[in-house]
MIDRENDREN-900695 format. One line per field, with one value per residue (C-alpha): residue in three letters; chain; x, y, z. Coordinates in Angstrom, 2 decimals. Example, Ala and Ser with C-alpha at 12.3 -4.5 7.8 and 13.67 -1.06 7.14 Angstrom:
# MIDRENDREN-900695
residu = ALA; SER
chaine = A; A
east = 12.30; 13.67
north = -4.50; -1.06
up = 7.80; 7.14
# end
This chain:
# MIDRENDREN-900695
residu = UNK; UNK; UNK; UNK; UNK; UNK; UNK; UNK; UNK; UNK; UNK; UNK; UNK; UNK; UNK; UNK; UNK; UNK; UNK; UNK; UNK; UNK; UNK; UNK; UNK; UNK; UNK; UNK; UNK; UNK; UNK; UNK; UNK; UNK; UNK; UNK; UNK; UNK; UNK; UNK; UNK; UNK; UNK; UNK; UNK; UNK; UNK; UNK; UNK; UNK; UNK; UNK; UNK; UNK; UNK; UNK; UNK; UNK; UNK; UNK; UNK; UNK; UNK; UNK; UNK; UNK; UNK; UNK; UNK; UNK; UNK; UNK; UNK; UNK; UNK; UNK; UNK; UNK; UNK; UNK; UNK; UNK; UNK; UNK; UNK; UNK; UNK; UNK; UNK; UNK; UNK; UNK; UNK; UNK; UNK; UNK; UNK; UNK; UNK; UNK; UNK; UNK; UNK; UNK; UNK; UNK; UNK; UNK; UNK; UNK; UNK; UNK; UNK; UNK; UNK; UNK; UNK; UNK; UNK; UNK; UNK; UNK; UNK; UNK; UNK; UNK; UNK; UNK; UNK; UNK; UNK; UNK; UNK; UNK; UNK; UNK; UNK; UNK; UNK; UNK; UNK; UNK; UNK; UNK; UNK; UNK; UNK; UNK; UNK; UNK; UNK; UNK; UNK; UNK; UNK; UNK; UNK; UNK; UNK; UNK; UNK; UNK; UNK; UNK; UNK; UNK; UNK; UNK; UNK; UNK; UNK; UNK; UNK; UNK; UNK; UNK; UNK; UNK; UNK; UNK; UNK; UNK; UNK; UNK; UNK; UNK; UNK; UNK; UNK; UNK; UNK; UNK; UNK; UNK; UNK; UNK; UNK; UNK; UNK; UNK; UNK; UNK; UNK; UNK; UNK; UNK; UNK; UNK; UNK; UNK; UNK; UNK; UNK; UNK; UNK; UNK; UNK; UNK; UNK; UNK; UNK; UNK; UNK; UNK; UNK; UNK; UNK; UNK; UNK; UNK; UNK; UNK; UNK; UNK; UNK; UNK; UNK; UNK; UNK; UNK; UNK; UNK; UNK; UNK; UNK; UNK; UNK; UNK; UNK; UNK; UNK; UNK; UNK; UNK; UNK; UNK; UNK; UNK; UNK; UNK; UNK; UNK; UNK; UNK; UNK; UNK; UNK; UNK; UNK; UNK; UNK; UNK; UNK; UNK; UNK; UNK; UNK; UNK; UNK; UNK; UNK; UNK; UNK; UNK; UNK; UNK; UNK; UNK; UNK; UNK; UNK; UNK; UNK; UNK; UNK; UNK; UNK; UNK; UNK; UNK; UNK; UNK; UNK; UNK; UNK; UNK; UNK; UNK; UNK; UNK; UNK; UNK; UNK; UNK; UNK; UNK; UNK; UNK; UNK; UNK; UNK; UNK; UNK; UNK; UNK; UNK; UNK; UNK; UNK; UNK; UNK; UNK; UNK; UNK; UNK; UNK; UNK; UNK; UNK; UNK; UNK; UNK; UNK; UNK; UNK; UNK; UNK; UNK; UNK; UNK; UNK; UNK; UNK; UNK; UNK; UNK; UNK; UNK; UNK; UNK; UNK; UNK; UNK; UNK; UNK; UNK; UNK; UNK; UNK; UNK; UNK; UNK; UNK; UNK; UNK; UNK; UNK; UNK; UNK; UNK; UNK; UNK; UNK; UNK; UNK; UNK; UNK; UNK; UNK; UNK; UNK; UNK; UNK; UNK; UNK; UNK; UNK; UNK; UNK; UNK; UNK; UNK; UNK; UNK; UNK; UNK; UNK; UNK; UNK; UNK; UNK; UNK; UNK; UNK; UNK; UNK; UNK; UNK; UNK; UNK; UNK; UNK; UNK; UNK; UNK; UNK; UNK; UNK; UNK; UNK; UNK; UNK; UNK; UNK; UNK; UNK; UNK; UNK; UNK; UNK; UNK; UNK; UNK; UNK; UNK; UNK; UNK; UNK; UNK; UNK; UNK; UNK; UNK; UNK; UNK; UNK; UNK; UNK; UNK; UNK; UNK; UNK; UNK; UNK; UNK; UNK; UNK; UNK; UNK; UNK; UNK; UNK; UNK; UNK; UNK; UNK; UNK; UNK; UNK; UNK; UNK; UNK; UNK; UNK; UNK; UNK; UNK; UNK; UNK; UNK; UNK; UNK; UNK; UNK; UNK; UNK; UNK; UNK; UNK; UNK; UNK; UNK; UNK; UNK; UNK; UNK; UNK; UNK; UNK; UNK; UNK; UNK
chaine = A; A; A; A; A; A; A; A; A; A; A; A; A; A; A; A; A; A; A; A; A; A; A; A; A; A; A; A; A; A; A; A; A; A; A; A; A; A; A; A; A; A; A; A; A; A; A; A; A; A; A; A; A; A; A; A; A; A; A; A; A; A; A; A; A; A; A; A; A; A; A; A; A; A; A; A; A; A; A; A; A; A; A; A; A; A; A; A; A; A; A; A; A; A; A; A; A; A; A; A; A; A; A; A; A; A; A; A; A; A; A; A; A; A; A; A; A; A; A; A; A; A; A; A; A; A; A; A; A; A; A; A; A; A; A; A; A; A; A; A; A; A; A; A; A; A; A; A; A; A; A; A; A; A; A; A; A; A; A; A; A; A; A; A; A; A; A; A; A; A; A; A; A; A; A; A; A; A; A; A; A; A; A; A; A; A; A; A; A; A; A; A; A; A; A; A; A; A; A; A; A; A; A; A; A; A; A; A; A; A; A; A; A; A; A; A; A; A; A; A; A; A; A; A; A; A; A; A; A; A; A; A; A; A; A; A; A; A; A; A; A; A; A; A; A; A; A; A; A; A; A; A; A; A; A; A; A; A; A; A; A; A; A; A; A; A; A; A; A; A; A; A; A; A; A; A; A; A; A; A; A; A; A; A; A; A; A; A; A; A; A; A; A; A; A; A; A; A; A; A; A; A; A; A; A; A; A; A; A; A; A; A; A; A; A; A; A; A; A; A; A; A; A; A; A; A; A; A; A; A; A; A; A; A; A; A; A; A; A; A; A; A; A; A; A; A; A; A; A; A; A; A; A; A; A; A; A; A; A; A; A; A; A; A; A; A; A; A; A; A; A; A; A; A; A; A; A; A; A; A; A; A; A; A; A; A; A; A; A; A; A; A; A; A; A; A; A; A; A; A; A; A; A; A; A; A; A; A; A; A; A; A; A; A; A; A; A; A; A; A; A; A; A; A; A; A; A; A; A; A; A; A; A; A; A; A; A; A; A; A; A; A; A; A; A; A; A; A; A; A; A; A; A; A; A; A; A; A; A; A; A; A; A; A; A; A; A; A; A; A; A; A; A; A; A; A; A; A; A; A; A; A; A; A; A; A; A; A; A; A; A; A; A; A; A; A; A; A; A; A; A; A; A; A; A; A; A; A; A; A; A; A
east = -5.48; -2.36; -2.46; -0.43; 0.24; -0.35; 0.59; -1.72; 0.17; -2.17; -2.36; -5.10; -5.29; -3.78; -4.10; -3.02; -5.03; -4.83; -5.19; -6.02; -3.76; -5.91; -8.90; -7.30; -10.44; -9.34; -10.89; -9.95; -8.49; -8.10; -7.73; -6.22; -6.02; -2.47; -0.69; -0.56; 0.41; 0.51; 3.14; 2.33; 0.65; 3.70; 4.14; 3.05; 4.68; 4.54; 6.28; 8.29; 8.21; 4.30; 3.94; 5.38; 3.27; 0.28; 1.39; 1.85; -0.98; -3.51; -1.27; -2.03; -5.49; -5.64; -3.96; -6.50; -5.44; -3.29; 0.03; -0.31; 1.50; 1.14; 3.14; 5.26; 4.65; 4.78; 3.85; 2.22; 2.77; 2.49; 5.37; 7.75; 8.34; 11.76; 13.11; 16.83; 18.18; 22.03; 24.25; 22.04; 18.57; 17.46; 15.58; 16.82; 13.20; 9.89; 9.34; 8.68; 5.77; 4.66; 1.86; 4.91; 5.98; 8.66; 11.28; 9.08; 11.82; 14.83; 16.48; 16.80; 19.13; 16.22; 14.01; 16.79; 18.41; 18.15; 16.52; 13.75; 10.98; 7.79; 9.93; 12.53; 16.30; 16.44; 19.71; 18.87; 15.27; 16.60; 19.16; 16.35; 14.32; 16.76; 18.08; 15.04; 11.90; 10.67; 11.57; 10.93; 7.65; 8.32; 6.32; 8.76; 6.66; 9.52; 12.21; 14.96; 13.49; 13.07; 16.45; 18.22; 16.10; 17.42; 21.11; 20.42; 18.14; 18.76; 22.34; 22.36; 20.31; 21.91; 25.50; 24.34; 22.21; 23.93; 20.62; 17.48; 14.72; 10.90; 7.89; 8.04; 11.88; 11.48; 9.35; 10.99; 13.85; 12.39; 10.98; 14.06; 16.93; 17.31; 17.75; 16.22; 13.76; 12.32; 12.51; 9.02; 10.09; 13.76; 12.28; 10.02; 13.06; 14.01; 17.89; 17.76; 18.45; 15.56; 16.21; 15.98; 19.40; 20.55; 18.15; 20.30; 21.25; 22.31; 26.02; 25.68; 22.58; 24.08; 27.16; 25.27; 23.54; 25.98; 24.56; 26.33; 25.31; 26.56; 23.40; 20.98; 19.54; 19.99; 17.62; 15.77; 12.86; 8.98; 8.70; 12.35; 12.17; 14.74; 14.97; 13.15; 10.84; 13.10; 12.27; 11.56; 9.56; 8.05; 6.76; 5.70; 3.03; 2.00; 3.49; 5.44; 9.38; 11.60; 8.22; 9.79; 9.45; 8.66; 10.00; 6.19; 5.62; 4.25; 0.75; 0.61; 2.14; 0.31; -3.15; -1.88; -1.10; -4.23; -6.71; -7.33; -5.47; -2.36; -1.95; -0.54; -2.35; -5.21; -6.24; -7.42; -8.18; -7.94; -9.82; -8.92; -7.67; -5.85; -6.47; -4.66; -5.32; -2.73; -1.77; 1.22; 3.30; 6.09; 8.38; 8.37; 6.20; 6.48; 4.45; 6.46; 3.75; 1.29; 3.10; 2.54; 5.08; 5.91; 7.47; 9.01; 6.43; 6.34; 6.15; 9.65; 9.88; 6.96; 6.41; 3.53; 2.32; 0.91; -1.85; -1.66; -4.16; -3.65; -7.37; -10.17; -11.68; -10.27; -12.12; -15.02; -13.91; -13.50; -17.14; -18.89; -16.79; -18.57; -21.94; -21.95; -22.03; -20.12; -19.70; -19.85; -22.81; -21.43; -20.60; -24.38; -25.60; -23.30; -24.93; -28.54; -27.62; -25.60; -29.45; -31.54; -29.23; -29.56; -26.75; -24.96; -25.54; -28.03; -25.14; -22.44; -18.80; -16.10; -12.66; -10.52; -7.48; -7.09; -3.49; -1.70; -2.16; 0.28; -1.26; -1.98; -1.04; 1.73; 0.52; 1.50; -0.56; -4.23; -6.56; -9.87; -12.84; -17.16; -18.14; -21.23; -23.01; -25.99; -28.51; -31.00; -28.14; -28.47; -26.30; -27.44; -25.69; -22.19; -22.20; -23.07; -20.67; -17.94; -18.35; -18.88; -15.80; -13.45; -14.70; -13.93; -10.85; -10.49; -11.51; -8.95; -6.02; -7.73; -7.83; -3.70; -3.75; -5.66; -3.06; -0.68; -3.37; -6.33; -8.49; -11.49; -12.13; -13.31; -11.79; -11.36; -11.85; -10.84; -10.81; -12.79; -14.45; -15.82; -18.33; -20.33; -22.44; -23.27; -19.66; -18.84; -21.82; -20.72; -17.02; -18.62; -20.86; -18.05; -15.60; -17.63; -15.69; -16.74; -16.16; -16.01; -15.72; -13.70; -14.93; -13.31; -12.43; -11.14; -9.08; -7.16; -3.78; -4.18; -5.04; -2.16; 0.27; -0.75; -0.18; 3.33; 4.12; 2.42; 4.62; 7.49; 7.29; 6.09; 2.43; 1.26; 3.89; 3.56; 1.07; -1.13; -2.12; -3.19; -5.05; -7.45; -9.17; -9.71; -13.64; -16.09; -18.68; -20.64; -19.94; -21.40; -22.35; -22.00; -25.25; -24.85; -27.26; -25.69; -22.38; -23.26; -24.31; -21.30; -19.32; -20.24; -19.78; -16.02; -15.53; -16.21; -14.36; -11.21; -11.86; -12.26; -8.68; -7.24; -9.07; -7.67; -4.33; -2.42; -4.57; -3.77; -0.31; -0.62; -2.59; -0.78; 3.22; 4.21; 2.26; 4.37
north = 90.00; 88.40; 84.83; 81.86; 79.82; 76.18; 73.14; 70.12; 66.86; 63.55; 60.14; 60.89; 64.57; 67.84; 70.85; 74.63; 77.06; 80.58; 80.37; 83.36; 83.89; 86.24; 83.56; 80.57; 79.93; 78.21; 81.37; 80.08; 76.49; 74.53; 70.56; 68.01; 64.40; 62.97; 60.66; 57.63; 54.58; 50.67; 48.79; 45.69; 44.62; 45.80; 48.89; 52.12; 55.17; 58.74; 60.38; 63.67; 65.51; 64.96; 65.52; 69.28; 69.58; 69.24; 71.42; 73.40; 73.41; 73.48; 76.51; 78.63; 77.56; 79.27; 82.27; 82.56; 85.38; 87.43; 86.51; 84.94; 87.15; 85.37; 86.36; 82.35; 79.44; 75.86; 72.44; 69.81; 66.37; 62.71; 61.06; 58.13; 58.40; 58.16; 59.36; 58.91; 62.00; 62.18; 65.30; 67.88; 67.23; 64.97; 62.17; 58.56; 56.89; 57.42; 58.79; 54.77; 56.16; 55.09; 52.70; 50.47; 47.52; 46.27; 46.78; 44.04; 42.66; 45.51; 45.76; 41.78; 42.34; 43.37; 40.54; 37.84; 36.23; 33.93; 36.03; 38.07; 40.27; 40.70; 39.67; 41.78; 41.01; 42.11; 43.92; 45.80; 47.15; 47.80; 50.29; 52.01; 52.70; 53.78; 56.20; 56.71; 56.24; 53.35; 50.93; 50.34; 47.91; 44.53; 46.12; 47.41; 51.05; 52.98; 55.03; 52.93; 49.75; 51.49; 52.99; 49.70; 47.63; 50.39; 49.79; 46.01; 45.28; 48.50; 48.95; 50.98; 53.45; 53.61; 53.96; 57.28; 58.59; 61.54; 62.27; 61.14; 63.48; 62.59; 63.99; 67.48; 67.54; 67.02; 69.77; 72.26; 71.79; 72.61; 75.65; 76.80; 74.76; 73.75; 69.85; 69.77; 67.81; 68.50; 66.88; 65.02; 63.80; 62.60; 61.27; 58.85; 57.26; 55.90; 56.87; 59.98; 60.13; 61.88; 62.22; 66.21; 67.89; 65.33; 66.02; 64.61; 61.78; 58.77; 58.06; 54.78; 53.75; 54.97; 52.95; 49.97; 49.60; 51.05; 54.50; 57.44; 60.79; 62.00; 61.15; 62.72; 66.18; 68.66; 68.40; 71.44; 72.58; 72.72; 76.13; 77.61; 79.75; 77.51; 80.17; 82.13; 81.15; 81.05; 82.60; 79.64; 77.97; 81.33; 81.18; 78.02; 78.42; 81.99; 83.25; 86.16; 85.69; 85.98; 84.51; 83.20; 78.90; 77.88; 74.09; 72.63; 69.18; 66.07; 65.01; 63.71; 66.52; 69.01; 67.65; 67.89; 71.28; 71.95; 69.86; 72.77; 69.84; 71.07; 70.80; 67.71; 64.96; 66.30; 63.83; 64.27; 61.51; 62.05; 60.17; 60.63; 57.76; 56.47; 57.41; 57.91; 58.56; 61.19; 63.26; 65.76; 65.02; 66.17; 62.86; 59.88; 57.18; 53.93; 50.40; 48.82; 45.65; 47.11; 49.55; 53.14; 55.67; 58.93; 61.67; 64.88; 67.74; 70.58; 72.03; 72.97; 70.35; 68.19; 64.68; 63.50; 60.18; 58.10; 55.07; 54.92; 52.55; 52.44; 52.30; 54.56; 56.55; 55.15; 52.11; 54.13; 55.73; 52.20; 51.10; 54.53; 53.56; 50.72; 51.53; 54.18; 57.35; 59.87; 64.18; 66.54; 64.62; 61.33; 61.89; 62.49; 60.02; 57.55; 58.99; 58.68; 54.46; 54.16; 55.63; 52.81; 50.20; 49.35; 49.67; 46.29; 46.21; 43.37; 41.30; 42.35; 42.44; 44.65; 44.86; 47.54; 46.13; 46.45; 47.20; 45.39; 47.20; 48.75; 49.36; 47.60; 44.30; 45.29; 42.65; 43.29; 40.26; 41.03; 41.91; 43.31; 41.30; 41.33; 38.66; 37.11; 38.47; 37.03; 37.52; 39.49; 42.18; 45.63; 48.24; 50.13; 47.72; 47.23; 50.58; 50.94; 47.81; 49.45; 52.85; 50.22; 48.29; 51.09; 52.81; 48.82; 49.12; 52.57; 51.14; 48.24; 50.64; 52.52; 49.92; 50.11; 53.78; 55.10; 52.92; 55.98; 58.56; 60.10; 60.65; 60.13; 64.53; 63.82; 63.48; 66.25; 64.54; 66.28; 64.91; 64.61; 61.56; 64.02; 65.10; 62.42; 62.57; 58.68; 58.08; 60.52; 58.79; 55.94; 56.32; 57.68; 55.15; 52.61; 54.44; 56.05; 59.47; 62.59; 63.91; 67.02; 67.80; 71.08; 73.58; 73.04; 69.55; 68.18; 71.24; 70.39; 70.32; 73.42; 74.99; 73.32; 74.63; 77.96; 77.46; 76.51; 79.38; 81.81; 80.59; 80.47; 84.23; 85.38; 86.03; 83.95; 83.75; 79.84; 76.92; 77.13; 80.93; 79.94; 76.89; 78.77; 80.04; 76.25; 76.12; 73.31; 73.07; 69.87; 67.42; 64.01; 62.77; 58.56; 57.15; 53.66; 51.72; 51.75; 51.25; 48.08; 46.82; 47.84; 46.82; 42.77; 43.39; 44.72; 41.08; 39.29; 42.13; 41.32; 37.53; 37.66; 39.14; 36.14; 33.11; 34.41; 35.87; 32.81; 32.28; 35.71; 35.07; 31.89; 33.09; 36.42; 35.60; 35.07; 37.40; 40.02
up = 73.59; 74.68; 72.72; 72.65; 69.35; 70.47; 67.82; 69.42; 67.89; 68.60; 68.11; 65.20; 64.53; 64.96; 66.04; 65.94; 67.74; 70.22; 73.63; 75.30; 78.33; 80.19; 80.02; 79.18; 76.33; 72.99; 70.93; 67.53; 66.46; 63.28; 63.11; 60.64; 60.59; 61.67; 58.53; 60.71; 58.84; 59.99; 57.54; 59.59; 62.92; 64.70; 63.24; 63.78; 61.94; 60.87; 57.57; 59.72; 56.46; 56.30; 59.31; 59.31; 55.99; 57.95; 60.85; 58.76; 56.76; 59.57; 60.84; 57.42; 57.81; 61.28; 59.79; 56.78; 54.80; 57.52; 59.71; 63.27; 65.98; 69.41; 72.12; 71.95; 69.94; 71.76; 70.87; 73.07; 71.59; 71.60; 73.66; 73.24; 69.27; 67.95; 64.70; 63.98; 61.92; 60.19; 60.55; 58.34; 60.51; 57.50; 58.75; 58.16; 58.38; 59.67; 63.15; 65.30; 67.24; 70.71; 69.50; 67.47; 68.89; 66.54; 69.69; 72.10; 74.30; 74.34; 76.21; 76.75; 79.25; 81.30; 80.83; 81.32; 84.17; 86.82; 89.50; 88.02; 89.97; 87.72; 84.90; 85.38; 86.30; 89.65; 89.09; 85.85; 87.27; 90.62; 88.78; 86.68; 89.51; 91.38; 88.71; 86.55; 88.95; 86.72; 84.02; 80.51; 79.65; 78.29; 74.98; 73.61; 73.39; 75.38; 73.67; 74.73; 73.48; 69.88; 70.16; 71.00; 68.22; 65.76; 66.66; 66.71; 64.09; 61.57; 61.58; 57.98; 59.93; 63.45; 61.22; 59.45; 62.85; 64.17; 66.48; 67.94; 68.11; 68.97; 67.82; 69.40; 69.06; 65.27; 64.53; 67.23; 65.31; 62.19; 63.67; 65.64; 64.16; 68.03; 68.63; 72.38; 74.13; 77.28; 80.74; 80.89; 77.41; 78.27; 81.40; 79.59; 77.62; 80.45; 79.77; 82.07; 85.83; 87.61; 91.12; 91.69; 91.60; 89.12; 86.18; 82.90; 80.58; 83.30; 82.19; 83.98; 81.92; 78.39; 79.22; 80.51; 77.23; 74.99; 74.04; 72.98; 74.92; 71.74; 69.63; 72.30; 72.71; 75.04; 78.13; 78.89; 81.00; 79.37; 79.85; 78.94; 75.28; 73.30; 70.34; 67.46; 64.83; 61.75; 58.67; 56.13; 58.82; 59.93; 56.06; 55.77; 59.53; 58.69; 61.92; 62.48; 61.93; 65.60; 67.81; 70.85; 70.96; 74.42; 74.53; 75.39; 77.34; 76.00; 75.94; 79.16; 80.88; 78.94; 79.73; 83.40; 83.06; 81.63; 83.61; 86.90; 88.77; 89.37; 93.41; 94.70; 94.99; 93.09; 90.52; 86.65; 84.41; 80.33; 77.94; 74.17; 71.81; 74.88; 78.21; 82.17; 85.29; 86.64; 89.66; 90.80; 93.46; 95.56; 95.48; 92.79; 92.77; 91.24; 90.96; 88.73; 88.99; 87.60; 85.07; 86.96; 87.57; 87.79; 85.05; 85.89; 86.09; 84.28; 87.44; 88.76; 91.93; 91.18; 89.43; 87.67; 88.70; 85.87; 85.41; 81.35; 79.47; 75.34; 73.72; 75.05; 73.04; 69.82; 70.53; 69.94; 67.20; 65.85; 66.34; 65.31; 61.97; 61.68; 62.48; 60.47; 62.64; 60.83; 60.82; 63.53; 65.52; 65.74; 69.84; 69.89; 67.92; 70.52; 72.98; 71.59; 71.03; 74.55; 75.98; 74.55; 76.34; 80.36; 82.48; 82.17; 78.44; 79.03; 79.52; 76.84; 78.40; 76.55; 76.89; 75.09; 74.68; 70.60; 71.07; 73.77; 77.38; 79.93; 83.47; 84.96; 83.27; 80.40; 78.27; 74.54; 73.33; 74.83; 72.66; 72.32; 73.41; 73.17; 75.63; 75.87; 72.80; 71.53; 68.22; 70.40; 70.93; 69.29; 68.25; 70.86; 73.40; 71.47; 72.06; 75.18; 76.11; 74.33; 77.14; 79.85; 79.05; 78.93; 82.30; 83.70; 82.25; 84.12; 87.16; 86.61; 86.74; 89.45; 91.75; 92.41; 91.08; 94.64; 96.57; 95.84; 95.24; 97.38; 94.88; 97.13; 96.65; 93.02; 89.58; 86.79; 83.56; 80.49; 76.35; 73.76; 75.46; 78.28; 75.81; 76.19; 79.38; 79.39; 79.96; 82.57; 84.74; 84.15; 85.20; 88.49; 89.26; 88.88; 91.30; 93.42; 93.26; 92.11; 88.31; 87.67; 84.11; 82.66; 79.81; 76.94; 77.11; 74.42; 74.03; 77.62; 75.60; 74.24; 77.12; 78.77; 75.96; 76.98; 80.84; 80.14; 77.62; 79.96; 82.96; 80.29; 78.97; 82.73; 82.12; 84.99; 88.01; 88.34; 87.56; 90.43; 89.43; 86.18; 86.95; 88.82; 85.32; 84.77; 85.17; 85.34; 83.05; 84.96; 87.91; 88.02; 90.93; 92.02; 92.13; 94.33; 92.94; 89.55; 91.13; 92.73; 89.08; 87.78; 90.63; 90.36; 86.46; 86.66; 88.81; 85.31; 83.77; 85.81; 85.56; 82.03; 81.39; 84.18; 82.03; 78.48; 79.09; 78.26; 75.24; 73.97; 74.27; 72.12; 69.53; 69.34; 69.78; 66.67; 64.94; 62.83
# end
């Protein structure tokens, strides 16, 4: 069968697996836990050596004891990292990855000045959304921000940096000796001018901030075949020497091209570790207010229009830890505890925000929260406050999201948190759409991997075609009487986050 070699790289695990083009079914896939490290509470970092080790190791694994021969290899990654290399491709430090917030206030030209709109200088943000379609966050999360903090505050690194790769560049360039990145990816750096018929590095951004073009990599499209699998790397993954490398997409622009919602307008919402409401459409978008936007597609002439929230799932993931719930069955044993609890979580109120949030407040000092708990509380209801409070927090984003987006046709809703029924009810009930969830959820990047190698090497004759194999393994349906519930609990949901903001920003400003 005609298969695509996909290299899955998350916020917590990888993955290498085969996508069959004629199907689009994940037929065979191997995982391994991503070398994530947190030097400090503003730090979040990857070793790029280790992190080919384990590509590479889950890529043998997939092998077993024969030699991969897809028809491409691509890689769908996590976006905004940065890793500064010198002139032989050796890297200069770990790769800063998207959760790091060392570079919180770059550029500070941006947040300073007299006249400001949402704390912006209205000159600065008026030229990024003019030339970009948004702006950097105040976070300090955005490839720019970590680019400028490494000139500014690591100067024996930015003097021996020849380039600046991120995640998917790195390793493409290990496979390929190729240093590209792609337009979704150059897009979200905020350094590249997006407007169609002008898709490059902006000049007039790069000389407003000092940046050489020289240190950047070549722009190219997700779906363009930027070389051959060398022979040492071609070793090292088990894969046939001279495979053709598609360039890949991004997370969030892989999961689009994945979700069966690739028409404009038509919505999909992903729920992993983080999690983002999304839709394609024919001209940019921006809310600046509320921290959406819009990326360039991997769909030649579209954008993707972005709600982005940073803890979904992995707050989960953080309370199964801690009540125990380990192995293959721990979804189901969430599920089994969320059961025992009403809807309201007799009165529990959570709020995911363990690591600063982006849309729609950009607040990099909010923090998690279990409101109103009490000693006749169970398990059974932190866990079903914890589903609650992230579907609020959907429905928080969602509120300005459907100001740009129609999404009143239903929802496809793809990641590993689909798995859990409880959840996807829930996220109806609370806004009052349809969701329609895909087969093979949590392996929507994959899947989208293979779309955009299939387009890439000509299988499929564009995105729409292949979308079309996307099926649907289940749709929830709203039921009003829950959403009403829900509905007067997201008002203490969104006054929750007004009372405490400036209290999170006191306790949490000068933390390091």
């Amino acid at each position: 069968m005609p298969d695509i070699l996909v290299y899955d790289i998350g916020t917590t695990a990888i993955k290498a697996a085969l996508v069959d083009l004629e199907t689009l079914h994940v037929h065979k896939s191997v995982s391994t836990s991503i070398p994530m490290k947190y030097p400090s509470p503003r730090e979040a970092v990857i070793d790029p050596v280790e992190l080919w080790g384990k590509v590479a190791e889950a890529s043998r694994e997939l092998a077993g004891n024969g030699t991969l021969k897809p028809e491409a290899v691509t890689i769908i990654s996590q976006m905004a990292g940065v890793l500064p290399v010198d002139k032989d491709m050796k890297p200069l430090m770990d790769i800063m990855t998207w959760l790091d917030v060392r570079a919180a206030g770059y550029p500070k030209e941006l947040f300073r000045g007299p006249v400001k709109i949402s704390g912006y200088n209205i000159i600065h943000v008026l030229k990024f959304l003019r030339i970009t379609g948004g702006a950097p966050s105040k976070t300090g999360k955005d490839p720019i921000s970590k680019i400028l903090w490494l000139k500014h505050e690591k100067r024996d690194v930015w003097g021996k940096t020849r380039w600046i790769l991120d995640v998917k560049g790195y390793l493409t360039s290990v496979m390929t000796h190729r240093r590209v990145t792609t337009l979704d990816e150059a897009n979200l750096t905020w350094l590249m001018d997006t407007r169609k018929g002008r898709y490059g590095w902006s000049r007039e951004i790069l000389s407003l901030y000092n940046i050489p073009e020289s240190i950047l990599p070549e722009i190219v499209e997700p779906t363009r075949i930027v070389g051959e699998l060398k022979e040492e790397a071609a070793k090292q993954l088990k894969v046939k020497p001279g495979t053709p490398v598609v360039a890949g997409a991004g997370d969030v622009v892989g999961v689009a091209s994945g979700s069966g919602a690739t028409r404009p307008g038509e919505t999909h919402l992903y729920i992993g570790t983080s999690n983002w409401l999304a839709a394609h459409v024919e001209e940019r978008k921006v809310d600046i207010s509320h921290y959406m936007g819009s990326l360039v597609s991997a769909i030649p002439g579209r954008y993707l229009f972005i709600a982005e929230q940073e803890v979904a799932a992995g707050a989960l993931e953080w309370l199964l830890d801690r009540l125990k719930c380990t192995g293959e069955d721990r979804y189901a044993c969430l599920g089994e505890m969320v059961s025992k609890s009403p809807p309201g979580s007799r009165g529990l109120l959570f709020a995911p925000w363990m690591y600063g949030e982006r849309s729609p407040i950009d607040d990099e000092y909010v923090r998690g929260v279990m409101l109103n708990l009490s000693l006749s509380h169970g398990d059974h209801d932190l866990a079903r406050s914890v589903v609650e409070g992230v579907a609020y927090n959907i429905r928080f984003a969602y509120e300005y999201y459907k100001r740009h987006i129609n999404a009143t046709s239903g929802i496809n809703i793809v990641g590993g948190g689909a798995l859990l029924d409880e959840w996807c009810q829930v996220i109806s009930d609370l806004l009052g759409v349809q969701v329609r969830r895909t087969v093979q959820p949590r392996m929507v990047g994959i899947r989208g991997g293979g779309v955009i190698a299939g387009v890439g090497t000509g299988f499929y004759k564009g995105f729409d075609e292949a979308s079309k194999l996307v099926g649907v393994d289940r749709v929830f349906e709203p039921d009003s009487g829950r959403g009403r519930l829900y509905g007067e609990r997201y008002r203490f949901y969104v006054k929750m986050y007004r009372s405490l903001r400036k209290l999170f920003r006191e306790m949490n400003k000068n933390i390091d």
